[in-house]
C-alpha positions in Angstrom: 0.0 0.0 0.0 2.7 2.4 0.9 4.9 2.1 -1.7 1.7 2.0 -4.4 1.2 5.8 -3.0 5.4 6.7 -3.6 5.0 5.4 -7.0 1.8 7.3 -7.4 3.2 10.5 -5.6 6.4 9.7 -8.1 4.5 9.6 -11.6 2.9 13.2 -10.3 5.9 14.1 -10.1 7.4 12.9 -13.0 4.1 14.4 -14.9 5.1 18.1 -13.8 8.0 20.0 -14.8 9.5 20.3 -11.2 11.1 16.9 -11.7 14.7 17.9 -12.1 14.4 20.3 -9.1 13.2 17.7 -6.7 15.0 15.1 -7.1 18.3 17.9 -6.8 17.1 18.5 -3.6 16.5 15.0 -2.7 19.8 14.4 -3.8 21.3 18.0 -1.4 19.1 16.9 1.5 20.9 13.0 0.9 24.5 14.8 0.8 24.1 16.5 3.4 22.6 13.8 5.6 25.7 11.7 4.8 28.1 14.6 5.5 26.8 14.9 9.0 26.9 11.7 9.3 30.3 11.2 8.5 31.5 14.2 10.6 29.3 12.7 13.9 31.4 9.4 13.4 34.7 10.6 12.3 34.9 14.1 14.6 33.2 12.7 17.8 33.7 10.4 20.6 30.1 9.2 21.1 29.8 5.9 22.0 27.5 4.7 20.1 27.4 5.0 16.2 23.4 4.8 15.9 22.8 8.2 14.9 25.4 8.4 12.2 25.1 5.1 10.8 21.4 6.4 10.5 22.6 9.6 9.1 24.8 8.0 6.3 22.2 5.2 5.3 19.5 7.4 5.4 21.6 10.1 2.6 23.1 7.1 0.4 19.1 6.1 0.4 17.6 10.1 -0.4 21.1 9.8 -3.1 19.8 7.0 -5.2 16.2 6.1 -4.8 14.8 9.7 -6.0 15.9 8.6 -9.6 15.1 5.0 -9.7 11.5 5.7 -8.2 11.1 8.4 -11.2 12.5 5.9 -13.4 10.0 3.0 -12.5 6.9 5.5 -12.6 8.1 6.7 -16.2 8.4 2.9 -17.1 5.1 2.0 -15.7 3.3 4.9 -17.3 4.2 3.3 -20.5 
């Protein structure tokens, strides 16, 4: 059910000229998310590594599934 509504929410998207500028900012929110990410593990002593392992998994995912979503909601409107 859930992901029927991304890919629905993704062909709108892909339907409307804004699709260039959202998934750039996808992609800059992603970057950024794995940039603090990195700097929480690499630049502080906290003992655990849950919040940045979060932080860079969560940017690598807002990196690469913006596209391929946009990509499978072109191919399905086919």
């Amino acid at each position: 059910m859930l992901m029927d509504d991304i890919l629905e929410l993704a062909d709108v998207v892909a339907d409307s000229e804004l699709e260039g500028a959202i998934i750039w900012l996808l992609r800059l929110i992603g970057l950024l998310a794995l940039l603090g990410g990195l700097g929480l593990w690499l630049l502080t002593d906290m003992g655990l590594l849950v919040l940045p392992l979060v932080l860079i998994v969560g940017g690598l995912i807002l990196l690469i599934v913006p596209s391929l979503l946009l990509t499978l909601a072109e191919l399905g409107g086919d």
